[in-house]
C-alpha positions as CSV (number, residue, x, y, z in Angstrom):
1,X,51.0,90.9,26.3
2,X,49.9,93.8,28.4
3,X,51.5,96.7,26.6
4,X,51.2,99.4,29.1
5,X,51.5,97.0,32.4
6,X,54.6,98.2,33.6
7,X,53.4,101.7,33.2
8,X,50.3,100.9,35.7
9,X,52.8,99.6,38.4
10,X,55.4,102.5,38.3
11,X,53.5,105.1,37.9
12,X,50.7,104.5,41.0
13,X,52.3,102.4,43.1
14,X,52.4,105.5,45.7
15,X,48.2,105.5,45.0
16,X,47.1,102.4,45.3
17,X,43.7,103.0,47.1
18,X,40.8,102.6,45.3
19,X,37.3,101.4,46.0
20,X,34.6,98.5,44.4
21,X,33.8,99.0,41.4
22,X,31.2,97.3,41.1
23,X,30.3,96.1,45.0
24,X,30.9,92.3,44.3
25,X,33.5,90.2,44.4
26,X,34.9,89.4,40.4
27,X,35.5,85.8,39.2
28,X,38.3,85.3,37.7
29,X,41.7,90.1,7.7
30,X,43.7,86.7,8.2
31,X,45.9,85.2,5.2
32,X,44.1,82.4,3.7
33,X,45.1,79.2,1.7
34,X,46.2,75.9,1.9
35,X,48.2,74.4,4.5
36,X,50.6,72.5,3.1
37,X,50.0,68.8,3.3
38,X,52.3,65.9,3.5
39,X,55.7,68.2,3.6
40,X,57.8,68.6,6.9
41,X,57.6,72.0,6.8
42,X,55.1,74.3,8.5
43,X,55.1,77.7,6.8
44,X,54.3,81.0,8.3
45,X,53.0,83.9,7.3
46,X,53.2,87.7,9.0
47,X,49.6,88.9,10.1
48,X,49.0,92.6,11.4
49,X,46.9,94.2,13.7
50,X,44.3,95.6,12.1
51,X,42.5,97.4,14.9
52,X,45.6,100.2,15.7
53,X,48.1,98.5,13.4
54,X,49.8,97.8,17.2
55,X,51.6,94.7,16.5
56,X,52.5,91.6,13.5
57,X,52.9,88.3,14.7
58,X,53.7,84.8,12.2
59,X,51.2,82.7,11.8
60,X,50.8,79.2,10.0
61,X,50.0,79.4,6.3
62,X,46.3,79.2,5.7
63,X,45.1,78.8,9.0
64,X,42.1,80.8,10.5
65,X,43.3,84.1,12.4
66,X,41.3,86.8,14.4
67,X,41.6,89.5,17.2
68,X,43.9,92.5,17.1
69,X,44.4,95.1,20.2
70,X,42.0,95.4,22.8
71,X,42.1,98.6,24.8
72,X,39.7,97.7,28.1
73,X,40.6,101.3,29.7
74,X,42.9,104.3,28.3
75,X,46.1,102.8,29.7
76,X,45.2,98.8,29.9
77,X,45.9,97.3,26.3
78,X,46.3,93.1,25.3
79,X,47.2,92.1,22.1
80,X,44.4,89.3,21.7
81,X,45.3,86.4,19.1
82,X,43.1,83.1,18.6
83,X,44.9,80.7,15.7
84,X,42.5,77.5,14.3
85,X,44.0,74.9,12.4
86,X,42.2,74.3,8.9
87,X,40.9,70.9,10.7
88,X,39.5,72.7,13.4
89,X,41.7,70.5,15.4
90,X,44.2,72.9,17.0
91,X,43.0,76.3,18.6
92,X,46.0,78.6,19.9
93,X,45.4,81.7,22.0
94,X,47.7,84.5,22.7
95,X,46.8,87.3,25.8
96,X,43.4,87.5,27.3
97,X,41.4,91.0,27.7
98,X,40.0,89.6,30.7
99,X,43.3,89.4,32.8
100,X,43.8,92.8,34.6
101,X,46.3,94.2,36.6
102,X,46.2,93.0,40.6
103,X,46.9,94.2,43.9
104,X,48.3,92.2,46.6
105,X,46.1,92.8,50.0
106,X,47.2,94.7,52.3
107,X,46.7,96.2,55.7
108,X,45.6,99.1,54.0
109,X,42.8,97.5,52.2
110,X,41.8,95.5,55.0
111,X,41.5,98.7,56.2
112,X,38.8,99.9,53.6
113,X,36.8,96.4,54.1
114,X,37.9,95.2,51.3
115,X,38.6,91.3,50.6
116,X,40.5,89.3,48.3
117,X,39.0,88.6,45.1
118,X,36.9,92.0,44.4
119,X,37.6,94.3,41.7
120,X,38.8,97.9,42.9
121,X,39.2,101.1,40.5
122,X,42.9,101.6,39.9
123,X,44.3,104.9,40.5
124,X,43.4,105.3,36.5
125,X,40.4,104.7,36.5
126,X,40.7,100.7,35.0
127,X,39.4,98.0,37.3
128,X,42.0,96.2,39.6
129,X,41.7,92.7,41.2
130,X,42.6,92.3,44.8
131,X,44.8,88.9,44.8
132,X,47.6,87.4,46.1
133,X,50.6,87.2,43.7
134,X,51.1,83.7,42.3
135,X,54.3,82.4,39.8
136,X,53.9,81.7,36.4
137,X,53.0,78.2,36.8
138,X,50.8,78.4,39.3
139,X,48.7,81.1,37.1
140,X,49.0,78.8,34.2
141,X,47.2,76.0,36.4
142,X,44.5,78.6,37.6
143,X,43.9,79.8,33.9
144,X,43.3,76.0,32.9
145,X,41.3,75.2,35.9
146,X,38.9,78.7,35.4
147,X,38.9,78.5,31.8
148,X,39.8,76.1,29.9
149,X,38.5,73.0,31.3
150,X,36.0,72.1,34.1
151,X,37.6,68.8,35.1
152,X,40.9,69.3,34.2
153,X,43.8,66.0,35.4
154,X,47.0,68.3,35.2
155,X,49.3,66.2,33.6
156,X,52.7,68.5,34.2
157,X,53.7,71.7,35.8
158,X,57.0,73.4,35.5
159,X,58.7,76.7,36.7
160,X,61.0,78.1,33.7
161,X,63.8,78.9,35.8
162,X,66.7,79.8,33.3
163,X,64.2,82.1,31.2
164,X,62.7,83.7,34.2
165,X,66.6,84.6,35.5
166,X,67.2,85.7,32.0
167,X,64.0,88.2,32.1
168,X,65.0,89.3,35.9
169,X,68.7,90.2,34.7
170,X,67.2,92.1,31.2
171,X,64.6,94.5,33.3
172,X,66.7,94.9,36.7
173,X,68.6,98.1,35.4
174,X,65.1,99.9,34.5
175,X,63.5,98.4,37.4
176,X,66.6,100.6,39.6
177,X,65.6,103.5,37.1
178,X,62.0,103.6,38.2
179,X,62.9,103.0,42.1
180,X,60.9,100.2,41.8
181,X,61.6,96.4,42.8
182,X,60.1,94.2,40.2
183,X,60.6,90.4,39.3
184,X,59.2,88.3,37.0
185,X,58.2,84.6,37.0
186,X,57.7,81.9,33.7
187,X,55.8,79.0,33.8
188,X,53.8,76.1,32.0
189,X,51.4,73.3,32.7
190,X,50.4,71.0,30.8
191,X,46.7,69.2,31.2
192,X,44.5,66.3,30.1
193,X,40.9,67.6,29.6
194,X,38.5,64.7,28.4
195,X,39.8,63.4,25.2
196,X,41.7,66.8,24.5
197,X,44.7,68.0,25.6
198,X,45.9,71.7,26.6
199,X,48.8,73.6,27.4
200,X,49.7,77.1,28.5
201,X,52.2,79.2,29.4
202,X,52.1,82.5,31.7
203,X,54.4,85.2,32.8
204,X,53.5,87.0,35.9
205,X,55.3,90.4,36.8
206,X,54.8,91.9,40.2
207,X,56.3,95.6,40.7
208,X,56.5,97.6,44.2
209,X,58.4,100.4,45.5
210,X,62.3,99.4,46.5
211,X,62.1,102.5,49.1
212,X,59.1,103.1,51.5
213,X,55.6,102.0,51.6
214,X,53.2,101.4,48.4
215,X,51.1,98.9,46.9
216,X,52.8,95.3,45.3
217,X,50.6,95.4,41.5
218,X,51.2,92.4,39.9
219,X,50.6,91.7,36.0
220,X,49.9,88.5,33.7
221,X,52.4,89.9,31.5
222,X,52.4,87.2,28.9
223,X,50.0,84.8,28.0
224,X,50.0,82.2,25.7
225,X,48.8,78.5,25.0
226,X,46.8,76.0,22.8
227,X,44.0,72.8,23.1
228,X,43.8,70.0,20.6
229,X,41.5,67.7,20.3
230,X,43.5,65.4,18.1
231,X,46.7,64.4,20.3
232,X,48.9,63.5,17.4
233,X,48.9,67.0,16.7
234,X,49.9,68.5,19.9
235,X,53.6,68.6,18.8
236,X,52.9,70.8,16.3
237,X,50.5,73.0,18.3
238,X,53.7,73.4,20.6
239,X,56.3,74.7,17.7
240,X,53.3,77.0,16.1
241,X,52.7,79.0,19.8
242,X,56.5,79.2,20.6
243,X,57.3,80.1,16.7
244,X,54.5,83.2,17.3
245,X,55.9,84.3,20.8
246,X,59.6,84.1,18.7
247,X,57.6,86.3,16.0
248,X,55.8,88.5,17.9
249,X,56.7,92.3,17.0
250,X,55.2,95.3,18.7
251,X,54.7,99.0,16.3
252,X,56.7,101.2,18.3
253,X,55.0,104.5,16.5
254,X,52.0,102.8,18.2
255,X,53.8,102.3,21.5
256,X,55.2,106.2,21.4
257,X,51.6,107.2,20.3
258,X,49.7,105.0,23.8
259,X,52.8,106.2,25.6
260,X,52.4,110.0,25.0
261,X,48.2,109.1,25.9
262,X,49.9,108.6,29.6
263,X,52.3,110.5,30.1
264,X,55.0,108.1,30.1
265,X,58.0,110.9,30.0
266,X,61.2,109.0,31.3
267,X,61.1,106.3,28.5
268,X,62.3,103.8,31.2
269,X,58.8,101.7,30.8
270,X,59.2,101.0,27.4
271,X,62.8,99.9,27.3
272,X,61.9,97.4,30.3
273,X,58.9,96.2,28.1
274,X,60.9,95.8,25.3
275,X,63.5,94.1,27.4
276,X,61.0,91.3,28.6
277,X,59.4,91.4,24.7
278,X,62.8,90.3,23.8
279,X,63.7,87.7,26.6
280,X,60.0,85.9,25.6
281,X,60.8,86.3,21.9
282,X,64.2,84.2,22.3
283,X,63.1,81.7,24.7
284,X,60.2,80.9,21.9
285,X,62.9,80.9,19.3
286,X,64.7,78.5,21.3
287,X,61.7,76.2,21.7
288,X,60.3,76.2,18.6
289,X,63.8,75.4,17.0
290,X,64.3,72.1,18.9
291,X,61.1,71.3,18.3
292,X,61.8,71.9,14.2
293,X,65.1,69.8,15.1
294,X,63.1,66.9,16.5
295,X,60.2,66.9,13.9
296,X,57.4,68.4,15.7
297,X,56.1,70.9,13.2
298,X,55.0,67.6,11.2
299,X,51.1,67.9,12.5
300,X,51.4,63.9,12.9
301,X,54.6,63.7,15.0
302,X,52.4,62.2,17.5
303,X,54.9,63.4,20.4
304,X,53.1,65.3,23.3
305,X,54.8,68.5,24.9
306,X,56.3,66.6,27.7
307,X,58.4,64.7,25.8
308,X,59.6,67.9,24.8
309,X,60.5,68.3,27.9
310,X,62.3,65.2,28.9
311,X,64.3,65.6,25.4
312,X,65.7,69.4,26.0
313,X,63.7,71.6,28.8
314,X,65.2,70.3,31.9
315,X,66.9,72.9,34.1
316,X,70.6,70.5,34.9
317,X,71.6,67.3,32.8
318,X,70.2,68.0,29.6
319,X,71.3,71.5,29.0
320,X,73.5,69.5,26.3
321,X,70.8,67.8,24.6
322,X,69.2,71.1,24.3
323,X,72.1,72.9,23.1
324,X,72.6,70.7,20.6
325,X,68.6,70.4,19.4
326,X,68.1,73.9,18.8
327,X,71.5,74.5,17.3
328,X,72.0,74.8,13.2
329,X,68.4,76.4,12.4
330,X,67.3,79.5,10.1
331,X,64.3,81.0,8.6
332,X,64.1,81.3,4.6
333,X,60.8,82.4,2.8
334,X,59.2,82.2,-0.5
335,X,58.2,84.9,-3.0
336,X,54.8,85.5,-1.4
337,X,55.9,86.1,1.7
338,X,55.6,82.4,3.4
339,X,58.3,82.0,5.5
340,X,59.7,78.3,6.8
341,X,62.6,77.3,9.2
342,X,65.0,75.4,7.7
343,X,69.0,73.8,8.3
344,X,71.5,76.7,8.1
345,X,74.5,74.0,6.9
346,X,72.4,74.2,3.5
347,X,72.2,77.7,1.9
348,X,70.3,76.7,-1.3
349,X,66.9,75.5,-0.1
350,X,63.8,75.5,-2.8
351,X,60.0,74.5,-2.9
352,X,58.8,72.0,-5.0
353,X,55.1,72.2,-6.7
354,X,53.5,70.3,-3.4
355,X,55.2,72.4,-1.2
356,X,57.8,70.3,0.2
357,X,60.9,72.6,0.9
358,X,64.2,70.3,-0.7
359,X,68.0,71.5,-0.5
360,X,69.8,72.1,-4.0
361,X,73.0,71.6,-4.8
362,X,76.1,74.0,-3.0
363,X,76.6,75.6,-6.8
364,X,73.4,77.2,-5.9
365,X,71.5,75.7,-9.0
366,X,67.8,73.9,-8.5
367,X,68.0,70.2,-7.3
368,X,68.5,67.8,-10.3
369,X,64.7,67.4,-11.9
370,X,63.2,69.6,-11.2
371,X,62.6,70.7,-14.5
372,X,62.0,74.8,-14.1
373,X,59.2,73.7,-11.4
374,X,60.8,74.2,-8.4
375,X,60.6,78.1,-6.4
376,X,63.8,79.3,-4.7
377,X,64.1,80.6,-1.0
378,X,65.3,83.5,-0.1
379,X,67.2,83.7,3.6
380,X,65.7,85.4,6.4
381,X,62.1,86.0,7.4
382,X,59.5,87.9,5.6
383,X,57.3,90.4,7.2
C-alpha cells in the first residue's frame, strides 16, 4: 500500500513538470512453528513491521515471513510483504517498491519532448513514470505479464465493481476537501504460468484537479497476489492473501510522524487513506469468509480461485449465494496469540493436542473426552 500516495497527488498536482531522471525510458523477525497439519483450520498469527514499526498484518502460523516498509524517497513509502508456505509451495506478495506514482501524458509534456514510458522527477524529488492510466484489472494483467511470468495464458480477468463503488463513495467527501477529482478502480486476473498458477489483485487511484488545469497522477494503491506451484493448494493461497488484506493495520503514530515529514497540515489525506485502508480491509474480510465457508483454507481443497468466483463473486445473480457464504463467521484465538476463524452460532470452540479447533458443548465446558487436553479459545482476534 502506498502510504503517502494520496499525499503526492494533492499536494503537486498544480506542479507537475519535471524532467528525466535518468535520460531513458524505465521498464516497468517472522513467527515460526508448525503449520498445523490435517485440521480445517488455518491459524494466523500478527507479524509487525520491524523496519519503522509502520504496520502488523496476520499471517499463517509457521510460515516464512519477510519485508517491512520501504521508503524509496522522503514521501514514497510501500509496505512490502512476501509470505512462503512451509512447503515452499505457496508464495504470497503484498505491495511492490518498484511501483511508483504516474503521470498521465499530456500536452504539456509533449511539450518538454518527453514520451510515454520514461521516468521524470516528481515535484518532490521521487521518480515519476509517464503512463497512461489503466483500471485495476488491466494493471493486474500488466503486473503478471512484466513480472510474474514470461508466457503467461491469462485464465480470467475481472473488474470488482461493487468494491470499487464502495471505495469511490468512502474517499469522495475528502476527495471534495482537497478540490481534487479522484476515483479509484479494483481488479483481479487470474493466470496459468507453466505448471503453476498465479493470481493478483490491484487497485489503481488516479487524482487530478476538479477546477482548472493540472497534471492526472495516478497510483497502484494496493497490491496484492500469490503463485503456487501445487494447484490443490491455490484455494488456500486465496483465503490466506484476502485474510492479510482483511488484517492489515497501519501504526498511525507512524502515519502522524511521515505526515508531519511532508507537511501534510489539513489531515484530509490521511482520513481518505484510511477510508480506502478500510474499504480493502472489508472486501478481504468478505472474501476470505466465503472462502472459510466453502472449505478453502484446507491447503487440499483442490478448488482454484475461479470457482470462487462462479460460487459468490459475480456482480448480479449470485449476490445471494454470496450473502449467504460469508454470513455466520468470527475470529477466536488461542493463548499464544494464534488466531483462527471459526462459526459464530457456536460460542465454546477449543483446540485439541493436533490442533484441530472442535466446538464444546453450550454449558461452556470442554467437549466430552477430552480428558484436561484440550485448550480453550478466546473470541476475537489477537494482535
Amino acid at each position: 500500500m502506498k502510504i503517502l500516495s494520496l499525499f503526492l497527488a494533492l499536494s503537486f498536482l498544480a506542479n507537475p513538470q519535471g524532467f528525466p531522471a535518468n535520460g531513458k525510458a524505465s521498464a516497468a523477525a517472522p513467527p515460526s512453528s508448525t503449520v498445523l497439519a490435517g485440521s480445517n483450520n488455518t491459524f494466523f498469527v500478527t507479524w509487525r513491521d520491524l523496519k519503522e514499526d509502520a504496520f502488523q498484518i496476520g499471517v499463517p502460523q509457521g510460515w516464512q515471513v519477510s519485508g517491512g516498509m520501504v521508503r524509496t524517497n522522503t514521501v514514497e513509502a510501500h509496505a512490502v510483504i512476501k509470505v512462503q508456505s512451509p512447503d515452499g509451495k505457496i508464495l504470497i506478495f503484498y505491495d511492490d517498491p518498484e511501483q511508483h506514482p504516474r503521470q498521465v501524458p499530456d500536452q504539456l509534456t509533449q511539450l518538454g519532448g518527453l514520451r510515454e514510458g520514461q521516468t521524470i522527477r516528481g515535484a518532490w524529488g521521487g521518480p515519476v513514470v509517464l503512463a497512461r492510466f489503466v483500471t485495476g484489472t488491466q494493471f493486474a494483467q500488466q503486473y503478471i505479464q512484466s513480472r510474474l511470468c514470461r508466457q503467461p495464458m491469462i485464465t480470467a480477468l475481472m473488474e470488482l465493481k461493487t468494491a470499487t463503488d464502495q471505495m469511490n463513495a468512502a474517499i469522495a467527501p475528502y476527495a471534495a476537501q482537497q478540490r481534487t477529482e479522484s476515483k479509484a478502480s479494483i481488479g483481479e486476473a487470474s493466470v496459468q504460468c507453466g505448471s503453476s498458477s498465479g493470481y493478483v489483485l490491484a487497485n489503481t487511484l488516479y487524482a487530478r484537479p476538479a477546477v482548472g488545469s493540472g497534471a492526472m497522477m495516478w497510483f497502484v494503491y494496493q497490491l496484492g497476489g500469490f503463485q503456487v506451484s501445487d494447484p490443490q493448494q491455490t484455494g488456500l493461497a486465496f483465503y490466506v492473501l484476502n485474510t492479510m488484506f482483511e488484517t492489515f493495520k497501519s501504526n498511525p503514530q507512524w502515519e502522524a510522524r511521515v505526515a508531519k515529514e511532508v507537511q501534510d497540515l489539513t489531515g484530509a489525506v490521511t482520513k481518505m487513506q484510511n477510508a480506502m485502508a478500510q474499504t480493502i480491509a472489508q472486501y478481504g474480510q468478505q472474501q476470505a469468509v466465503a472462502a472459510s465457508a466453502g472449505g478453502f483454507n484446507h491447503p487440499n481443497s483442490g478448488q482454484l480461485p475461479t470457482d470462487l468466483r462462479k460460487k459468490w463473486a459475480t456482480e448480479s445473480a449470485s449476490r445471494q449465494k454470496y450473502s449467504d457464504a460469508t454470513l455466520g463467521q468470527t475470529w477466536v484465538h488461542s493463548s499464544t496469540g494464534a488466531n483462527v476463524r471459526v462459526d459464530n452460532s457456536v460460542t465454546n470452540w477449543w483446540r485439541d493436542p493436533s490442533g484441530s479447533v472442535i466446538p464444546g458443548p453450550e454449558s461452556g465446558g470442554p467437549p466430552a473426552g477430552s480428558g484436561g487436553r484440550y485448550e480453550k479459545l478466546q473470541p476475537g482476534w489477537q494482535p
